[in-house]
N, C-alpha and C positions, 0 to 999 in steps of 0.2 A: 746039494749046493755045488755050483760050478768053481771052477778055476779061474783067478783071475786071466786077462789076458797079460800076456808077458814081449816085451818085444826087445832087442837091443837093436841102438842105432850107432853105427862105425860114425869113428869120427878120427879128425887130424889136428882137433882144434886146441888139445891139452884142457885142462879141466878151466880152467879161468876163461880161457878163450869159446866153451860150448856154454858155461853159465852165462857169459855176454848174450851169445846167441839165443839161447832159452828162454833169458829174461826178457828180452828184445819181443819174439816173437810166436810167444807161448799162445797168446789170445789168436794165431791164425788158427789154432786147432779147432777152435771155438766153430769159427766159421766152418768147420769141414761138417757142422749137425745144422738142419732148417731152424733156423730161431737160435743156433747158439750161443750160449752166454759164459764166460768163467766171472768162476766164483772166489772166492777164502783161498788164493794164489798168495803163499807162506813159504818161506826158504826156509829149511833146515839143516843146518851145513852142508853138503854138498848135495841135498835132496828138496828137489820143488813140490808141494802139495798143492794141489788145486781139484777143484770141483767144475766139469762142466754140466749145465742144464740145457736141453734142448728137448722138442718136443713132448714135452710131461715127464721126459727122465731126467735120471741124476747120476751123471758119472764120476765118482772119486779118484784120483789117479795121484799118481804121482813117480818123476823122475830123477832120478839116480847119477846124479855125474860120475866118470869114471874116465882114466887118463883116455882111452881110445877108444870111448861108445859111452852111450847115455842107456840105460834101463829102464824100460818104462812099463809102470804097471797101471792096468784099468781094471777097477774094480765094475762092471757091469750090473745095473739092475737086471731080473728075471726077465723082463720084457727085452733087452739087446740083448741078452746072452744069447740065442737061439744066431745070434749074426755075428760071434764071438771069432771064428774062423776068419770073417770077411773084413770084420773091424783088423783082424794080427794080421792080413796079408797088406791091405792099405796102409796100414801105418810102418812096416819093413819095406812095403815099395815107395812111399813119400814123404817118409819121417826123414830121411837125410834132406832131402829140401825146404822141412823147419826150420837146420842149421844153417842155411843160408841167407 
């Protein structure tokens, strides 16, 4: 079994001010898969759960607010994990442009 992927994203927004952000524009992740779609997008106090599907997969994740970075974890089907690497370097080089 792999590891999820793991990422933290710097931020300056304080925790109220990244959940704004988050909640705002969570569904642009969607679009970064062909066909992407979110799914069962749930707050849990300071923690967003969502599902995206895109090309026959299903990825579970979910983010983490925290005063100076959001934590974000993807849980990967067997079929992306083998692009596990290239999913954590995209989403640390364009995940701060989510929060904007």
């Amino acid at each position: 079994m792999h590891q999820p992927v793991e990422v933290d994203i710097p931020h300056k927004l304080g925790r109220a001010g990244v959940r704004q952000r988050i909640d705002g524009g969570i569904d642009k992740l969607a679009g970064m898969i062909p066909g992407g779609v979110m799914h069962d997008k749930r707050w849990d106090g300071d923690t967003l759960h969502f599902t995206v599907s895109g090309m026959g997969q299903t990825i579970k994740a979910r983010c983490e607010m925290h005063d100076a970075h959001v934590h974000a974890v993807l849980d990967l089907p067997p079929m992306l994990a083998m692009f596990a690497n290239k999913i954590r370097e995209k989403l640390g080089r364009d995940g701060p442009a989510l929060l904007k």
